[in-house]
N, C-alpha and C positions, 0 to 999 in steps of 0.2 A: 504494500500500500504506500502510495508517494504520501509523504509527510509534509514536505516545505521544498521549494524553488528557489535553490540562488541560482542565477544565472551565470554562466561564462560559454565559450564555443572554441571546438578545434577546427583544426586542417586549416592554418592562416587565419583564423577567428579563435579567441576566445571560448570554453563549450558552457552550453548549457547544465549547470549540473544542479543536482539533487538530489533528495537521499527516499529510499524505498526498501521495504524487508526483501532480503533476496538469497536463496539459496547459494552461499558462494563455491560450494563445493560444484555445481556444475559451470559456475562462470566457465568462462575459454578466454585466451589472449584473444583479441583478434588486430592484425597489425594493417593501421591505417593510412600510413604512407606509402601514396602511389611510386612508381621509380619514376623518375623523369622519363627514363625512353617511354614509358608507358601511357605520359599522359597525351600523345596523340597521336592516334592510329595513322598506317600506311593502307589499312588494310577497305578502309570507309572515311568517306566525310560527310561531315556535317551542311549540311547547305538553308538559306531559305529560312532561316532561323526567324519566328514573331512572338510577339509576346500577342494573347490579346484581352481584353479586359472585360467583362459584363458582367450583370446582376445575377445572382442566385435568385434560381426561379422561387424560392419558399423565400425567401425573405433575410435568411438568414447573413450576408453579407457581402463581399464584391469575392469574383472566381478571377483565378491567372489562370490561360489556359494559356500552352505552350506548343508551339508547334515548329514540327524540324523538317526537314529531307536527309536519310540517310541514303550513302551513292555508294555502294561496290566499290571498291577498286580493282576487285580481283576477279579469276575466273572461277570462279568456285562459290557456291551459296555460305554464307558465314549464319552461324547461329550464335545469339548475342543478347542480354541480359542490361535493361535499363533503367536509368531509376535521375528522377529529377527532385532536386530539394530547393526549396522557394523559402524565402528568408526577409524580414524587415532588418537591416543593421544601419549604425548609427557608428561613423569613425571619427574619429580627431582629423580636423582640416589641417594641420601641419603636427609636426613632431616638435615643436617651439615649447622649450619650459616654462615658459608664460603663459601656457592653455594647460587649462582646466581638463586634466585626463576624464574620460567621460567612463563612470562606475561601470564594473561588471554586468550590473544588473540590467545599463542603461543601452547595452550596444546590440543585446537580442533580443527583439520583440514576439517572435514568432518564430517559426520552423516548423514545415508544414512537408512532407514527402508525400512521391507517387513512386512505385502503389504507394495507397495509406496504410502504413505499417509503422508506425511511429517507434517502437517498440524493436525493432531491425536497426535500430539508429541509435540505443539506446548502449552505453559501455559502460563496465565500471568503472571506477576511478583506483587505480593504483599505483601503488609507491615505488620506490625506485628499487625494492626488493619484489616487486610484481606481488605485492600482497593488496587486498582491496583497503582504501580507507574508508574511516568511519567517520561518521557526524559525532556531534557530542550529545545525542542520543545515542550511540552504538549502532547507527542502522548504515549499511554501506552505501558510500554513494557512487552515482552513477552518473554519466557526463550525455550528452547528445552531440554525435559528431555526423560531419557529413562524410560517411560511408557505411555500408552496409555490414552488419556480421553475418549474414546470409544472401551471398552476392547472386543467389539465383536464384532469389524470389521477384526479381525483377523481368519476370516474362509477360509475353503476351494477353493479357486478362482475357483475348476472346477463345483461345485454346488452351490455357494454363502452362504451355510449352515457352520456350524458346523465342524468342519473336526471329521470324525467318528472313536474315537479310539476301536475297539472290540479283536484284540490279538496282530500286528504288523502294525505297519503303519510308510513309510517312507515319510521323511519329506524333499521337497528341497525348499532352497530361496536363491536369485541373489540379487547381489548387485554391482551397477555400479559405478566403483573412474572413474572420467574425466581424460584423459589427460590434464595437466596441465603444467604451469612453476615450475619447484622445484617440480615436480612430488611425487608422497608415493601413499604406498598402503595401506588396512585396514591393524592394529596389532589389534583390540579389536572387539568382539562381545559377544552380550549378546542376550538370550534366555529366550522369557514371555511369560510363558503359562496359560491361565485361563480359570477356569470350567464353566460349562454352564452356570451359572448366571451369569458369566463374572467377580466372583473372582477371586484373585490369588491364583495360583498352584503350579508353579514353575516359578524361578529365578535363571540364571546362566552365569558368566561373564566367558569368555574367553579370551583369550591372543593368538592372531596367531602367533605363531611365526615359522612354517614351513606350506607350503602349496605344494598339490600336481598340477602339471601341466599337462596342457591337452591342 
């Protein structure tokens, strides 16, 4: 049961963390640093890339929906595993020791994953002896990063398989911000894709800063 929320974020962010009762005898490492050769494939590219913006039909708040082209490169069908994470952050306009660092708390608003599996996103937090740590309740905590500990749950929703790359394949994913007090919408998304053994393939952070409406 999630207890309390500080916030921080990794992978070049800060992680989300917080503390939740967790069996830590089945944790797993899972290691979240892409290689560089990996973060961008030979094998596909990205093309065609839009963000685009509209209202939840219930009410409930504004949707990112995200839309790609992925393009072969190769002669061979590639089977391949995706997962988009949509983010509000807030950084320091320069690195000047006259600014005002902006709190942990203040720089993740949201973090929101396709699929919705929030919980694929979710790490412990451990020490530099890989043991988990504790809050000062005793409950271990756990961080939200963006990558996946189950890199191949990222398939196809309309087969459950693989999503089948063989020359064009277009790619959509939703992402729901709540209406809220002090309302925002996503400015950040990042793009992980990984090959059929559930490696990394590509890695790619984006910045929204215009969105089309619909």
């Amino acid at each position: 049961m999630i207890r309390y929320i500080a916030l921080m974020l990794a992978l070049l962010l800060p992680a989300l963390v917080f503390s939740e009762e967790i069996d830590s005898t089945k944790q797993m490492s899972v290691k979240t640093n892409i290689p560089v050769l990996s973060q961008y494939s030979n094998t596909f590219s990205i093309t065609n890339l839009y963000f685009n913006k509209r209202i939840d039909i219930n009410g409930k708040g504004e949707i990112l929906e995200v839309e790609f082209i992925l393009e072969n490169q190769t002669d061979d069908p590639l089977d391949i595993y995706i997962f988009t994470v949509a983010t509000y952050e807030k950084t320091e306009i320069s690195t000047s020791s006259f600014e005002t660092p902006i709190p942990p708390k203040e720089r993740i608003r949201t973090f929101v994953v396709y699929p919705d599996d929030i919980q694929n996103f979710t790490h412990p937090v451990i020490d530099k002896d890989g043991k988990p740590q504790k809050d000062e309740n005793g409950l271990d905590m756990v961080k939200l990063v963006k990558f996946p500990k189950n890199t191949r749950a990222g398939g196809d929703p309309a087969t459950g398989k693989p999503y089948r790359l063989s020359d064009k394949l277009v790619i959509r994913t939703i992402h729901l911000s709540p209406y809220r007090k002090n309302y925002f919408f996503f400015n950040n998304l990042a793009v992980l894709i990984f090959d059929s053994e559930g490696k990394p393939a590509y890695r790619k952070l984006f910045e929204i800063k215009g969105k089309r409406s619909r």
